[in-house]
PDB file of N, H, CA, C and O in Angstrom:
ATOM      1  N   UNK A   1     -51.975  40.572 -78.435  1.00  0.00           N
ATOM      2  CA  UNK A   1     -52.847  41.473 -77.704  1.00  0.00           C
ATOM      3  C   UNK A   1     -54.288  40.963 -77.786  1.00  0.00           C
ATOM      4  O   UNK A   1     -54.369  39.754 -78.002  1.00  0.00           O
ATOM      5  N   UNK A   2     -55.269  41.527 -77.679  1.00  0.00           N
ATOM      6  H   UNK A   2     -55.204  42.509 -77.504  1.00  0.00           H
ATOM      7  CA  UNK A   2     -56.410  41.380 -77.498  1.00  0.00           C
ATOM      8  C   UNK A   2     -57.459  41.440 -78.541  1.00  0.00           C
ATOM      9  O   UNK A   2     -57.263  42.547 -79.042  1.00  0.00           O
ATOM     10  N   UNK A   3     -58.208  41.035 -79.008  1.00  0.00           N
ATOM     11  H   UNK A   3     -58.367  40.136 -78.602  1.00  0.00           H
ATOM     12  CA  UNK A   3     -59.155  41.256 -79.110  1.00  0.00           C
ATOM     13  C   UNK A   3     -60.901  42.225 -78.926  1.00  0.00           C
ATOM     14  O   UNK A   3     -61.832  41.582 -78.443  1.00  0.00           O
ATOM     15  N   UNK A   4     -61.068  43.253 -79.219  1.00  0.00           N
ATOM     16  H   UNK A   4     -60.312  43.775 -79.612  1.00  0.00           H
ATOM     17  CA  UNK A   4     -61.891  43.737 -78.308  1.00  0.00           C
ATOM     18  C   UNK A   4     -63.401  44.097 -79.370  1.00  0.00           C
ATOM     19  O   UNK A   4     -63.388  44.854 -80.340  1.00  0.00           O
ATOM     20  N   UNK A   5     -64.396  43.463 -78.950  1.00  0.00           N
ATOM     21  H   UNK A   5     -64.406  42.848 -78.162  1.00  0.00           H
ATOM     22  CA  UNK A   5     -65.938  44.259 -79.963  1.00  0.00           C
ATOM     23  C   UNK A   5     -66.116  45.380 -79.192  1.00  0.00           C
ATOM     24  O   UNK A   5     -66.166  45.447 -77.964  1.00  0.00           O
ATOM     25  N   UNK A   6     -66.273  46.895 -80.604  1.00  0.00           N
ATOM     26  H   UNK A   6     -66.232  46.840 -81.602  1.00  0.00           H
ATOM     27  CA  UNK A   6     -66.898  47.862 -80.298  1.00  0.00           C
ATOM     28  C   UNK A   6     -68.093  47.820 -80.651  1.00  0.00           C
ATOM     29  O   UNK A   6     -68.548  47.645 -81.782  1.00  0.00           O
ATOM     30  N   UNK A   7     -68.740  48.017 -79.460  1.00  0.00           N
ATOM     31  H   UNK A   7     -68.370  48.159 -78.542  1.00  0.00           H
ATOM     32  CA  UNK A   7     -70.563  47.896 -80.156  1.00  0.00           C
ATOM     33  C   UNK A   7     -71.266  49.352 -79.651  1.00  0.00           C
ATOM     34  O   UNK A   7     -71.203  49.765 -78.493  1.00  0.00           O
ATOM     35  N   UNK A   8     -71.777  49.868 -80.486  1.00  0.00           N
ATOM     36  H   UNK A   8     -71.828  49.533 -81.427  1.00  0.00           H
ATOM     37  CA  UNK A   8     -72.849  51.066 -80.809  1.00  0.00           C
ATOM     38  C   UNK A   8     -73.845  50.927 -81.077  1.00  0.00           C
ATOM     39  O   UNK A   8     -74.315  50.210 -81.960  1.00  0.00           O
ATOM     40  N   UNK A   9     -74.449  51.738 -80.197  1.00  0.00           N
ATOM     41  H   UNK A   9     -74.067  52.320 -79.479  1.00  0.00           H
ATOM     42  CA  UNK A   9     -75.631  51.169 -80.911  1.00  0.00           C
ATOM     43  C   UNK A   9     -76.880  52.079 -80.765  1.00  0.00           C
ATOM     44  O   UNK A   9     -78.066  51.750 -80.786  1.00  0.00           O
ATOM     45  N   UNK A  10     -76.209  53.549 -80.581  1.00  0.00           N
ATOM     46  H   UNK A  10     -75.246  53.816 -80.564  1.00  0.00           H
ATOM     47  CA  UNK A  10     -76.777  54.349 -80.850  1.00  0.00           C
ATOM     48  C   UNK A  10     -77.772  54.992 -82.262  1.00  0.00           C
ATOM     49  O   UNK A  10     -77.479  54.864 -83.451  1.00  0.00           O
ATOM     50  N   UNK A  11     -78.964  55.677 -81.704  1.00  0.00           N
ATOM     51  H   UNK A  11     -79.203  55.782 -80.739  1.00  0.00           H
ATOM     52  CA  UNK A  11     -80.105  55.447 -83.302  1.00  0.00           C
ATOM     53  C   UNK A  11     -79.590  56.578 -83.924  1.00  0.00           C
ATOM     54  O   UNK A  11     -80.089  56.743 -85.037  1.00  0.00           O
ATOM     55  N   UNK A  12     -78.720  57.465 -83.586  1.00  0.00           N
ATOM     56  H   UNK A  12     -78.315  57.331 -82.682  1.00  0.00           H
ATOM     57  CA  UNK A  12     -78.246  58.831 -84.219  1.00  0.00           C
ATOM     58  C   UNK A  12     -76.981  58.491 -84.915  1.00  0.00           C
ATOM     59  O   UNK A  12     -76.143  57.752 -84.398  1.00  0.00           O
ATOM     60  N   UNK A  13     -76.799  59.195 -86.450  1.00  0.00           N
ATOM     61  H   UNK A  13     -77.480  59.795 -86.870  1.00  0.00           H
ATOM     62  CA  UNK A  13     -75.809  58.806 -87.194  1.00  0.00           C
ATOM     63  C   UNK A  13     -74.734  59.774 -86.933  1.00  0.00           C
ATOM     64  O   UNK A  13     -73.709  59.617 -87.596  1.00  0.00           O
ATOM     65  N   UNK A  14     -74.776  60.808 -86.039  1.00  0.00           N
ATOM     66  H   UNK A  14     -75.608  60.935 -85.500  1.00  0.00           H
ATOM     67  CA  UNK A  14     -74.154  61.707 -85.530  1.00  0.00           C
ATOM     68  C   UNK A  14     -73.732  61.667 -84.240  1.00  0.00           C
ATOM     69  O   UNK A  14     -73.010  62.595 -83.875  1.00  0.00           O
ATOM     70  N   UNK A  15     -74.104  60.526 -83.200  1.00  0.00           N
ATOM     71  H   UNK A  15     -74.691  59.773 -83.496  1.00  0.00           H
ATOM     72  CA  UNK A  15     -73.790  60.525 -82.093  1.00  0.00           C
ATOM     73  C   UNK A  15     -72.305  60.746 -81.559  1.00  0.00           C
ATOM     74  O   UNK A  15     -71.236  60.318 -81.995  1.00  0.00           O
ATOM     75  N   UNK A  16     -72.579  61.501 -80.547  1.00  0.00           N
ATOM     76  H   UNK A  16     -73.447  61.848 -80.193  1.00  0.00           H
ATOM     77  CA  UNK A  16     -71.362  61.910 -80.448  1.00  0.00           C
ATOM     78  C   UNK A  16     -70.837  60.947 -79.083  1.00  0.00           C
ATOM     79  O   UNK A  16     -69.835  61.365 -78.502  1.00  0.00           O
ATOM     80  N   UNK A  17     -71.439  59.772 -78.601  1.00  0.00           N
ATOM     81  H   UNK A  17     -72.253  59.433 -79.073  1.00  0.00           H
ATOM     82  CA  UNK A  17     -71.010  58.296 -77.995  1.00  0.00           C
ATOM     83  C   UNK A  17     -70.152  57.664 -79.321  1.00  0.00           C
ATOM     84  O   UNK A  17     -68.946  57.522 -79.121  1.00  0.00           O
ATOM     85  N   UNK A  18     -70.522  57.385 -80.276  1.00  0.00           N
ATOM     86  H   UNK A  18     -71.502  57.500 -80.439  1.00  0.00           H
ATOM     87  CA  UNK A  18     -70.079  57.071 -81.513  1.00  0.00           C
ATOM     88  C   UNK A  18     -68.777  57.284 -81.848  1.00  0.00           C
ATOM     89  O   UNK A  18     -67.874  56.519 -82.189  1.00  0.00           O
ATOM     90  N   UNK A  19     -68.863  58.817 -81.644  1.00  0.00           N
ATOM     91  H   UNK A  19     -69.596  59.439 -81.368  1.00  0.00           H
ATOM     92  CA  UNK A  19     -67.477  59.515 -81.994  1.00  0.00           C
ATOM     93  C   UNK A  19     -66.405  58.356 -80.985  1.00  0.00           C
ATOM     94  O   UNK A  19     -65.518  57.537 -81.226  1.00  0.00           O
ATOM     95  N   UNK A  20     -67.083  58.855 -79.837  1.00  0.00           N
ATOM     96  H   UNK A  20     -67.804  59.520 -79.641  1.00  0.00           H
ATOM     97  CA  UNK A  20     -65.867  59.152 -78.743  1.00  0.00           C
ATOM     98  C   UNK A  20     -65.515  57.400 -78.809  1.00  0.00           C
ATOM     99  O   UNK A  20     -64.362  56.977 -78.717  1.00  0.00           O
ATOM    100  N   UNK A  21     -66.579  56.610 -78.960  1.00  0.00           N
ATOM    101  H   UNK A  21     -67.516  56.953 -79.035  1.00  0.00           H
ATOM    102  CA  UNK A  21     -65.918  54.727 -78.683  1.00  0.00           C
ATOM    103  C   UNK A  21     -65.313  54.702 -80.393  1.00  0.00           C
ATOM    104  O   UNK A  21     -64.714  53.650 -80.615  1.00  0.00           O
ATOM    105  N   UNK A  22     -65.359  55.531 -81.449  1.00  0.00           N
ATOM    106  H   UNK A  22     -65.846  56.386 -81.268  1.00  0.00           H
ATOM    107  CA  UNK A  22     -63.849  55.185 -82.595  1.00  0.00           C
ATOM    108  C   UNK A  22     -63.175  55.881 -82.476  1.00  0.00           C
ATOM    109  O   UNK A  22     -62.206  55.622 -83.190  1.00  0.00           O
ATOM    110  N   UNK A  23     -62.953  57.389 -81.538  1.00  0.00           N
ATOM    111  H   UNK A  23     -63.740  57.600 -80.958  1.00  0.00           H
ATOM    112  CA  UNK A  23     -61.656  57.096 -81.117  1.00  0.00           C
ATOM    113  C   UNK A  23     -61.170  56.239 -80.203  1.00  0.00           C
ATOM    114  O   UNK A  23     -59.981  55.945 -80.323  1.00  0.00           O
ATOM    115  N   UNK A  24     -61.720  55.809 -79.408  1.00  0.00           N
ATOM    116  H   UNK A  24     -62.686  56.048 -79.310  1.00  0.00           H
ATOM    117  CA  UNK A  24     -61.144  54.564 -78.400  1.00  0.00           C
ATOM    118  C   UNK A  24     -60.736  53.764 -79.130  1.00  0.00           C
ATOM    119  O   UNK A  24     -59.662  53.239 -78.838  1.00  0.00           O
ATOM    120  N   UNK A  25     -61.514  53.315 -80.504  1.00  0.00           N
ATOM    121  H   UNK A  25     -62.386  53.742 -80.742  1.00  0.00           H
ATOM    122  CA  UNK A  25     -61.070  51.804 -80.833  1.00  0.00           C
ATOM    123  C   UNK A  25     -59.396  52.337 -81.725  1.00  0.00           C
ATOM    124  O   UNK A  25     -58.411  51.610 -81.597  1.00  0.00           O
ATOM    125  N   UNK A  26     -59.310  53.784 -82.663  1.00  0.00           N
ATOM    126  H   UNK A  26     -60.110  54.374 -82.767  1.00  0.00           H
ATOM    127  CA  UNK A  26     -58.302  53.928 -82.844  1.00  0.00           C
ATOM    128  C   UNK A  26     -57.087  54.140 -82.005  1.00  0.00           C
ATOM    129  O   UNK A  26     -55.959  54.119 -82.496  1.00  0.00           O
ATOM    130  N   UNK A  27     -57.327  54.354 -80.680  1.00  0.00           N
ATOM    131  H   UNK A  27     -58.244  54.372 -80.281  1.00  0.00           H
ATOM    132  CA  UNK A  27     -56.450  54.316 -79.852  1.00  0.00           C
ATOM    133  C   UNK A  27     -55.985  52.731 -79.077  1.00  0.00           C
ATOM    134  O   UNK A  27     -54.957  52.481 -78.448  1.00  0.00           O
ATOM    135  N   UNK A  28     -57.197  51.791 -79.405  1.00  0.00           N
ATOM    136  H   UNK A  28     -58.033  51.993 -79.916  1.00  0.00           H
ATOM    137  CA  UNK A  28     -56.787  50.303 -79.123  1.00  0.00           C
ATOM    138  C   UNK A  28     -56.095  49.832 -80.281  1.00  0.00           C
ATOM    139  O   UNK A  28     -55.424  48.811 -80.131  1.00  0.00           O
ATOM    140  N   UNK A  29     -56.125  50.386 -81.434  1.00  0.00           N
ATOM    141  H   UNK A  29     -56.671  51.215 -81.556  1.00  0.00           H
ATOM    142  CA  UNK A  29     -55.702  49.952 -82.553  1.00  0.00           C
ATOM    143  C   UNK A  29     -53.758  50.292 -82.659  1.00  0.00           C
ATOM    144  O   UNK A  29     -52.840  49.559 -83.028  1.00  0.00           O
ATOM    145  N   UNK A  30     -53.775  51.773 -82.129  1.00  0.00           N
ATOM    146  H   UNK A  30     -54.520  52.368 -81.829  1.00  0.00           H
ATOM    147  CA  UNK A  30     -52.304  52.222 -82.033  1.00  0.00           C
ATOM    148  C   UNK A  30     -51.360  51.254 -81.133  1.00  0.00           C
ATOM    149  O   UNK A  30     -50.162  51.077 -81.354  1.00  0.00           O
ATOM    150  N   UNK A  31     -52.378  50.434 -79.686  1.00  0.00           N
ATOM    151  H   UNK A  31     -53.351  50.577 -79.506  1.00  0.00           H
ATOM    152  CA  UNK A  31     -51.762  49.913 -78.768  1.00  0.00           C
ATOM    153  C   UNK A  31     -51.453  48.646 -79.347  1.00  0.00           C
ATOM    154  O   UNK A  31     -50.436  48.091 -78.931  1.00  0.00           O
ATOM    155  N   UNK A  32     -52.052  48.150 -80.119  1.00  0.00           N
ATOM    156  H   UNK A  32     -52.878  48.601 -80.457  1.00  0.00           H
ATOM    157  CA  UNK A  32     -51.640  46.708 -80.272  1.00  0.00           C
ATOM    158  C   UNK A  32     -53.009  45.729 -80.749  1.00  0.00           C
ATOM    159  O   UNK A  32     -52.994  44.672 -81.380  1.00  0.00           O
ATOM    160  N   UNK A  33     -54.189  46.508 -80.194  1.00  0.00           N
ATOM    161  H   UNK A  33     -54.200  47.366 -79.681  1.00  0.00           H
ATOM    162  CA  UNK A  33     -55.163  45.345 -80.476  1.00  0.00           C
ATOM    163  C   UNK A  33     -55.838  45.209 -81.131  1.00  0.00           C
ATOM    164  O   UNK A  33     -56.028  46.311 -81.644  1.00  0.00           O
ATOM    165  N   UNK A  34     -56.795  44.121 -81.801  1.00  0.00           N
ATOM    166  H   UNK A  34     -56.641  43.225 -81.384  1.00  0.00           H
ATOM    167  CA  UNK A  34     -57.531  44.038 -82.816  1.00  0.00           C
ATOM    168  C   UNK A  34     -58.992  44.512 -82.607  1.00  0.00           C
ATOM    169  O   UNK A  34     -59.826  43.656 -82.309  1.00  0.00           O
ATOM    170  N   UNK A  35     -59.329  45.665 -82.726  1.00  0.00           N
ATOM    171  H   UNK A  35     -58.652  46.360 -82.969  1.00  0.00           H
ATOM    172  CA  UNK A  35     -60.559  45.926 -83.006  1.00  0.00           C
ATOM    173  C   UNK A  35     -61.560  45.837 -83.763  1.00  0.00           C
ATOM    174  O   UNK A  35     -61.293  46.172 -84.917  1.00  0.00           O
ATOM    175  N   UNK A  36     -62.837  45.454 -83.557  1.00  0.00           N
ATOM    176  H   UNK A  36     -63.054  45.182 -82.620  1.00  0.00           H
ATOM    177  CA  UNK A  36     -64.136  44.828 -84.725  1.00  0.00           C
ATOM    178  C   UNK A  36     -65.026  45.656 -83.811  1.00  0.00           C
ATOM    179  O   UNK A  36     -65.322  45.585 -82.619  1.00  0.00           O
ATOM    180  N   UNK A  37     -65.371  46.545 -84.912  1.00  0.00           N
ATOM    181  H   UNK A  37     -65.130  46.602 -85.881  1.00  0.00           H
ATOM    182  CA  UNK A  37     -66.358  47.666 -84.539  1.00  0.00           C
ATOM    183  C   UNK A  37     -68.003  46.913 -85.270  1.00  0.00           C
ATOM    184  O   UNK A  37     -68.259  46.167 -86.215  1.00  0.00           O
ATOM    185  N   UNK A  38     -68.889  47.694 -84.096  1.00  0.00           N
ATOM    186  H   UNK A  38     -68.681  48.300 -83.329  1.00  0.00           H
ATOM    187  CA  UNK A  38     -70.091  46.635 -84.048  1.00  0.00           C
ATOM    188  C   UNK A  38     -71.009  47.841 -84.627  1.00  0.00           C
ATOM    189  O   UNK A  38     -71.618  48.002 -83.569  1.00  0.00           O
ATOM    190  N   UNK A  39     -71.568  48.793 -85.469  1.00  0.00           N
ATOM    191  H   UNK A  39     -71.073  48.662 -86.328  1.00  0.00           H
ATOM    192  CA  UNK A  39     -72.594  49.359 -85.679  1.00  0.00           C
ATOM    193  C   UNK A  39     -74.689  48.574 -85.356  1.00  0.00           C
ATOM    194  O   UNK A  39     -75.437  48.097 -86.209  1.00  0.00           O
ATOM    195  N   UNK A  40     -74.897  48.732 -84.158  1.00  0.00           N
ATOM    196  H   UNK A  40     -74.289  49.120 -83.464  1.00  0.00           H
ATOM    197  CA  UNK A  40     -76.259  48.176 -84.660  1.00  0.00           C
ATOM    198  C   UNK A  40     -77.162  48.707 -85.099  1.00  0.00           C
ATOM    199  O   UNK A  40     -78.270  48.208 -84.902  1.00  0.00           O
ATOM    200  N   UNK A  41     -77.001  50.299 -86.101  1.00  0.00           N
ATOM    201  H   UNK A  41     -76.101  50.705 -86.262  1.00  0.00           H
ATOM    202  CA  UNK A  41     -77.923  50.843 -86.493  1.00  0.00           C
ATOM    203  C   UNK A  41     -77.364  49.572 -88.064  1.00  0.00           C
ATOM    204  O   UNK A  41     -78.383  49.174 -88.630  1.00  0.00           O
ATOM    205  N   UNK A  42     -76.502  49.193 -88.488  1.00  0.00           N
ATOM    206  H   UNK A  42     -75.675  49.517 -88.028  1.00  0.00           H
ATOM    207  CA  UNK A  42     -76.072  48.153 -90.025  1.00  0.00           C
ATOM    208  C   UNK A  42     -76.657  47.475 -89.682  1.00  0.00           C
ATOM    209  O   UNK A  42     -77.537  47.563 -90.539  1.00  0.00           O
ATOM    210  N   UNK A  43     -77.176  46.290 -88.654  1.00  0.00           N
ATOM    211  H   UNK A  43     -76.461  46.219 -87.958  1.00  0.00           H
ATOM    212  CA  UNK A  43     -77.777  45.494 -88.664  1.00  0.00           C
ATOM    213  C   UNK A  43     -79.403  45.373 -89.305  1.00  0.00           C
ATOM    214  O   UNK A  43     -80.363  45.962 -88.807  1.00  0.00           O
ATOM    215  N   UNK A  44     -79.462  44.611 -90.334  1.00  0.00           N
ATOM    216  H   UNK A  44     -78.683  44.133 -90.738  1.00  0.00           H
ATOM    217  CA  UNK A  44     -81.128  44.740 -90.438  1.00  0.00           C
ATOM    218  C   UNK A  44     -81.618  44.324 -89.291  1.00  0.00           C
ATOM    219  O   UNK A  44     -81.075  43.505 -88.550  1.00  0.00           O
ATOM    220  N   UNK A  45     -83.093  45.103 -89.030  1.00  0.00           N
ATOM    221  H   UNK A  45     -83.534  45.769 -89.632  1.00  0.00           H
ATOM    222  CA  UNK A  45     -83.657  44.818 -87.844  1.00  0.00           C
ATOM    223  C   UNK A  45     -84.472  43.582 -87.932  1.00  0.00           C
ATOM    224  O   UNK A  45     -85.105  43.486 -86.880  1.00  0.00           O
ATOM    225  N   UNK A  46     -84.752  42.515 -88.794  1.00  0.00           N
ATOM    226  H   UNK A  46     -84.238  42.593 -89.649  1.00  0.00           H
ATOM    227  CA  UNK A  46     -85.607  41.467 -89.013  1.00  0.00           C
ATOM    228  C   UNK A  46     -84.335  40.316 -88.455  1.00  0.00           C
ATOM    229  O   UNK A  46     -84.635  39.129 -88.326  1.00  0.00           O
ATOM    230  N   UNK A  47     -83.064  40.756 -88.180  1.00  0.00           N
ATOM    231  H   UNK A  47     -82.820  41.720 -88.284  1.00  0.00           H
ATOM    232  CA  UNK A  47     -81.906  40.046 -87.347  1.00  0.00           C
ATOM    233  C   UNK A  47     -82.159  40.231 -86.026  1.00  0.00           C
ATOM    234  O   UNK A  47     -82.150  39.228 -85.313  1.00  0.00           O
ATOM    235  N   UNK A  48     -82.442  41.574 -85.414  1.00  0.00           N
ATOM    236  H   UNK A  48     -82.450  42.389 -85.993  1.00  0.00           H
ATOM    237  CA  UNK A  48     -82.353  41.629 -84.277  1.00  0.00           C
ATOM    238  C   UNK A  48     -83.686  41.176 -83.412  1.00  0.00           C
ATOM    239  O   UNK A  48     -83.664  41.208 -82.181  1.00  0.00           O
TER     240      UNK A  48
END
């Protein structure tokens, strides 16, 4: 199956975009595919 990056990157630790793309990725996960969830609030910002 596939491969797929979830990326967020919403500034709220409550977002409720957030919510809704890990359930997507747990529902890509039930289907078969490998999901790598992307938080860019984890990223230090001296990266971005």
């Amino acid at each position: 199956m596939a491969t797929v990056l979830s990326v967020s990157g919403s500034p709220s630790a409550s977002s409720r975009t957030n919510r809704l793309l890990r359930h997507l990725d747990q529902r890509l996960t039930a289907q078969g595919h490998e999901v790598v969830p992307l938080d860019i609030r984890a990223v230090p910002a001296e990266a971005l």
